[in-house]
C-alpha positions in Angstrom: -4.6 0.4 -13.1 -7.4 -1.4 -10.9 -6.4 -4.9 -10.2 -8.7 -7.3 -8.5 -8.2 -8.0 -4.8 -7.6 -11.5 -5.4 -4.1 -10.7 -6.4 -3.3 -7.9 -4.1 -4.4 -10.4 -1.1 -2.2 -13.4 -2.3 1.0 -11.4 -2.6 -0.1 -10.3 0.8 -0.5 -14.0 2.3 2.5 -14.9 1.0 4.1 -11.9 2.5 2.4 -12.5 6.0 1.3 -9.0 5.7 -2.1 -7.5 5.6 -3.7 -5.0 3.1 -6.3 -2.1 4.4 -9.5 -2.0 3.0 -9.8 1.7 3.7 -14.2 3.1 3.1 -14.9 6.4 1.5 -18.1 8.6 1.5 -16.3 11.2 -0.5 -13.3 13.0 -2.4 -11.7 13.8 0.4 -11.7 10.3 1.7 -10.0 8.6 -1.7 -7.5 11.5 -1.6 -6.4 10.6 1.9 -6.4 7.2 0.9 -4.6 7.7 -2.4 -2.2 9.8 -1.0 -1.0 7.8 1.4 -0.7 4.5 -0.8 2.1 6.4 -3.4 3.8 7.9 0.0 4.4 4.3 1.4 4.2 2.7 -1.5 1.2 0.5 0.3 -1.1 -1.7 -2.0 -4.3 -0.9 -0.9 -8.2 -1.6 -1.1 -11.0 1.8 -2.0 -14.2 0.0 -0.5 -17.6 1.3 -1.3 -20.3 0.4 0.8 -23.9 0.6 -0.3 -24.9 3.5 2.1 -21.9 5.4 0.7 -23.1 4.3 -3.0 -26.9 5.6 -1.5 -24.9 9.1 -0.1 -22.9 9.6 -3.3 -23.8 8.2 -6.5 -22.4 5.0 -7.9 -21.1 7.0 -11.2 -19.4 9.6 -9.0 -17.8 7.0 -6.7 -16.4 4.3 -9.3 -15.6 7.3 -11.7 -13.5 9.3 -8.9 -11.5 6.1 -8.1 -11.2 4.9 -11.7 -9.3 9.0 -12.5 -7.4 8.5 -9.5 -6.1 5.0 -10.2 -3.5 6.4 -12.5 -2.2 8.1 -10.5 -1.2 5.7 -8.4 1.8 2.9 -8.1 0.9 1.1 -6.0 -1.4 -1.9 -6.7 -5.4 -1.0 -5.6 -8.6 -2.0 -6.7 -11.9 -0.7 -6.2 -14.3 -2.5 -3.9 -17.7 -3.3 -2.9 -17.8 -3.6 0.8 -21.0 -5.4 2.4 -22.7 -5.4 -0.7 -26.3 -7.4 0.3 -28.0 -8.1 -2.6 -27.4 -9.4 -6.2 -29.0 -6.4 -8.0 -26.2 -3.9 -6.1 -23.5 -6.5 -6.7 -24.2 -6.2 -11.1 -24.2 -2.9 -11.3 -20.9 -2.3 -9.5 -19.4 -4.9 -12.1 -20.9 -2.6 -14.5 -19.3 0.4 -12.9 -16.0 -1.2 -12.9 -15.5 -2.5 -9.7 -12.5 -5.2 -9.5 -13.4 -6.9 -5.9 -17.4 -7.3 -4.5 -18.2 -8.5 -1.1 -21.9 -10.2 -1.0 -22.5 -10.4 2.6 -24.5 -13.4 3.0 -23.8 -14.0 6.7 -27.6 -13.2 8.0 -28.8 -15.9 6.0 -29.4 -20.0 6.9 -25.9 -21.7 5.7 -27.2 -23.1 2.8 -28.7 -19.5 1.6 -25.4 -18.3 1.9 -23.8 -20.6 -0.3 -26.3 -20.3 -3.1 -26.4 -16.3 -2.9 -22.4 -16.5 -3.0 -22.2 -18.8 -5.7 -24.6 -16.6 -7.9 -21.9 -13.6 -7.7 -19.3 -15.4 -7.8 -20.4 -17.4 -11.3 -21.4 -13.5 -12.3 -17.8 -12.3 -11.6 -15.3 -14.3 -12.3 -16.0 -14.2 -15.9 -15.2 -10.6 -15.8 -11.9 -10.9 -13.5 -13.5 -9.5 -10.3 -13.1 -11.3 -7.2 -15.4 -11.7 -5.0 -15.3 -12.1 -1.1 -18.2 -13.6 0.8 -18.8 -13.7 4.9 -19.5 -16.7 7.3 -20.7 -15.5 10.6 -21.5 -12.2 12.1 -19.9 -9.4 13.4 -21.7 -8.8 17.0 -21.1 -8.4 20.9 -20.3 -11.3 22.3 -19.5 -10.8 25.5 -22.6 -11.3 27.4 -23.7 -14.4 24.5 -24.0 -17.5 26.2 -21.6 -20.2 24.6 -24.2 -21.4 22.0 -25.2 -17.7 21.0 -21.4 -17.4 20.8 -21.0 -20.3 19.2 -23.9 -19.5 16.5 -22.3 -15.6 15.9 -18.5 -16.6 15.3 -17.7 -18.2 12.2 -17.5 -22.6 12.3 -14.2 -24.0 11.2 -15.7 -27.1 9.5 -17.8 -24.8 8.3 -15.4 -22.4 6.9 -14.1 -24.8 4.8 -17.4 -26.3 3.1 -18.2 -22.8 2.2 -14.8 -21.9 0.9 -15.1 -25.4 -1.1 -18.9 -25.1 -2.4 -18.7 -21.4 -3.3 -15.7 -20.6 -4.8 -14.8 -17.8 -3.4 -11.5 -15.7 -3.4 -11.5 -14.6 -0.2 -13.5 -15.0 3.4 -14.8 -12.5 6.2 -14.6 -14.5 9.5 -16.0 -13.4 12.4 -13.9 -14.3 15.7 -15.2 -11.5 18.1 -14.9 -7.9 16.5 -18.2 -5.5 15.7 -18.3 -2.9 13.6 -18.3 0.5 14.9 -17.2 2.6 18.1 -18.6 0.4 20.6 -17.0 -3.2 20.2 -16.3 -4.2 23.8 -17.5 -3.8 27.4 -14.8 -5.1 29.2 -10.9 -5.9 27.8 -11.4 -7.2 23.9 -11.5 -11.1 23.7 -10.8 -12.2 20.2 -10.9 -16.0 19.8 -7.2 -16.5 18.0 -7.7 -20.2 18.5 -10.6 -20.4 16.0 -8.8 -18.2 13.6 -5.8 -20.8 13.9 -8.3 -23.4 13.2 -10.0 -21.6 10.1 -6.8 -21.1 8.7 -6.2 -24.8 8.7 -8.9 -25.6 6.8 -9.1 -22.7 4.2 -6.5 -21.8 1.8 -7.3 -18.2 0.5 -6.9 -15.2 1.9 -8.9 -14.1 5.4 -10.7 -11.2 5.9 -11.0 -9.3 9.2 -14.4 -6.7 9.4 -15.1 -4.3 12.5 -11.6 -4.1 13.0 -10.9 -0.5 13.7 -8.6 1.0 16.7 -10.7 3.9 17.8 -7.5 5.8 19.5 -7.9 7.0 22.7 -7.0 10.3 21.6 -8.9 11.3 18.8 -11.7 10.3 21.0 -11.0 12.8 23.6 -10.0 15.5 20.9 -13.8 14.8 19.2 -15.2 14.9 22.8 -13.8 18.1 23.4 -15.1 20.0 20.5 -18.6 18.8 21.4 -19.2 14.9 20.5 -20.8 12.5 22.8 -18.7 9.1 22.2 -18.1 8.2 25.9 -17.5 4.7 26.5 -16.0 4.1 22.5 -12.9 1.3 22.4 -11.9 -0.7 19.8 -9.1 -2.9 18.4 -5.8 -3.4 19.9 -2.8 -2.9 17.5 -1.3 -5.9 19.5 -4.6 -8.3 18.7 -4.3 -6.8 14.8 -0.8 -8.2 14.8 -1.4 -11.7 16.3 -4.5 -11.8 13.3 -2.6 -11.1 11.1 0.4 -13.7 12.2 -2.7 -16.4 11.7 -3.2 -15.5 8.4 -5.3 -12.1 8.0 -4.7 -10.6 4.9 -7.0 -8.2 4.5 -8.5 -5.7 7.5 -11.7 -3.0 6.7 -10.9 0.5 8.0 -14.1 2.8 8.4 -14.7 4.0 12.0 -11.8 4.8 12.5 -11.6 7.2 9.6 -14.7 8.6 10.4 -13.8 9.9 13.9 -10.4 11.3 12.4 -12.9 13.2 10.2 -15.2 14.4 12.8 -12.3 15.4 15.4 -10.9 17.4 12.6 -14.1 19.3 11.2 -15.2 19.7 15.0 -11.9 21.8 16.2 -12.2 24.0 13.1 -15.7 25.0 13.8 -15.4 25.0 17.4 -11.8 27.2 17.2 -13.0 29.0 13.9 -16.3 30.1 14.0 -15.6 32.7 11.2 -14.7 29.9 9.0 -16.8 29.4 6.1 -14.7 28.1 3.3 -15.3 24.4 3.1 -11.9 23.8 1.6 -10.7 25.4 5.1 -12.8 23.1 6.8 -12.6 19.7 4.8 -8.6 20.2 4.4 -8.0 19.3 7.9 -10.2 16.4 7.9 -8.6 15.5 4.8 -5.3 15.1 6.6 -6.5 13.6 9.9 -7.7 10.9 7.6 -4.1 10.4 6.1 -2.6 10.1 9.0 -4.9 7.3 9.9 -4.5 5.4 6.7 -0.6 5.8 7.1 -0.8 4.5 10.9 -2.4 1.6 9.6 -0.8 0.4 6.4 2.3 0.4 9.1 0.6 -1.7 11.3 -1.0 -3.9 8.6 2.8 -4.4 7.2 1.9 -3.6 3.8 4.5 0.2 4.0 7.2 -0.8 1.6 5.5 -3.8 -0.3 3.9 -2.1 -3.5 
């Protein structure tokens, strides 16, 4: 059964624990994800993105989730991950999502509110929760302090949103990006502002761009042919400190992408016979479980189903 994230992500605050929200493109990608959840009897999050909705189908994604479901344990819902309009946001409620993100965060303040209100007064009737984002995920580094200052989420502002919207949870952006390439130099995320948000909102906290890209499946993907030099993300110790100031809920994609890639790469770079894609997918398949398990260990959610 699909349950909406807004009870998977309180159990988790109240738990000081954090649930994945782990994105999938394909089968392979929910089965990796699935699996993993009964093995460690982890609550988890299936996000959809709209580019994965674009790739796939929106009846073939929802439908694959929704016959996997029962199959699983542990609590999960299906979610929509960055959705950016109002139009993609309906028909996923009509698809049988239980959780939609509308990311409003590259629009004036009071924009935001009004374009988050609107799915939020759409989906609450139906039981789905609905996350919204305040600020924007983007390199900071080299931002002077009011560039900084107008990319990381406001605390003050934090909490009119959270008040005026209604939603059930809140993407806050305190220094990570999304993708391979998050820092320059050493990662600097600003734990003092996410102490500060978490004094003045009272639902869960979301945490976007947060991948690890490991060191190693880096150099393994590098050395069947990809061109990722300079890729870093995440520390597992800055993961734990968000999490400790109230995180509850961390997106996984980059990270399971490069597992995939590493994987496909050494069979067609060691195999070149190989033309079976179940021979080929297979190993991507489990590089992407092992992934998903590393991180529901991190996140501290192993055990809590």
């Amino acid at each position: 059964m699909l349950l909406p994230n807004k009870t998977i992500l309180t159990s988790a605050t109240a738990g000081k624990y954090a649930v994945g929200a782990f994105n999938i493109q394909n089968m392979e990608g929910l089965e990796a994800v699935t699996a993993v959840a009964e093995e460690e009897s982890s609550p988890v999050i299936v996000a959809v993105t709209p580019g994965s909705i674009e790739y796939a189908g929106l009846a073939y994604l929802s439908n694959i989730v929704k016959t996997a479901a029962p199959l699983v344990s542990a609590p999960m819902s299906l979610h929509l991950d960055h959705g950016e309009d109002f139009k993609t946001v309906l028909e996923c409620l009509d698809a049988g999502f239980t959780s939609v993100m509308i990311d409003g965060s590259r629009l004036k303040f009071e924009d935001n509110i009004e374009l988050t209100s609107k799915v939020v007064r759409a989906a609450h009737p139906k039981g789905v929760s609905v996350e919204g984002e305040l600020g924007r995920l983007a390199g900071v580094e080299e931002a002077s302090v009011e560039e900084k200052e107008a990319i990381l989420t406001d605390p003050d502002a934090a909490a009119e949103f959270v008040e005026r919207t209604d939603v059930d949870a809140l993407a806050v952006a305190i220094g990570t990006s999304h993708g391979a390439y998050k820092f320059k130099g050493e990662p600097r995320l600003d734990f003092g502002r996410l102490k500060e948000i978490r004094e003045r909102v009272d639902i869960p906290l979301v945490l976007h761009g947060a991948s690890g890209v490991p060191s190693q499946t880096i150099e393994k993907a590098t050395r069947y042919g990809a061109q990722l030099t300079g890729a870093k993300g995440v520390s597992d110790e800055n993961i734990r400190q968000a999490i400790k100031l109230g995180i509850a809920k961390i997106n996984i994609d980059t990270d399971l992408r490069l597992a995939f890639t590493a994987a496909v790469r050494e069979v067609l770079a060691t195999k070149p016979a190989q033309f079976d894609p179940r021979k080929i997918l297979g190993p991507a398949r489990e590089a992407m479980k092992e992934v998903v398990r590393e991180k529901m260990r991190l996140f501290g959610s192993a055990g809590k189903a």
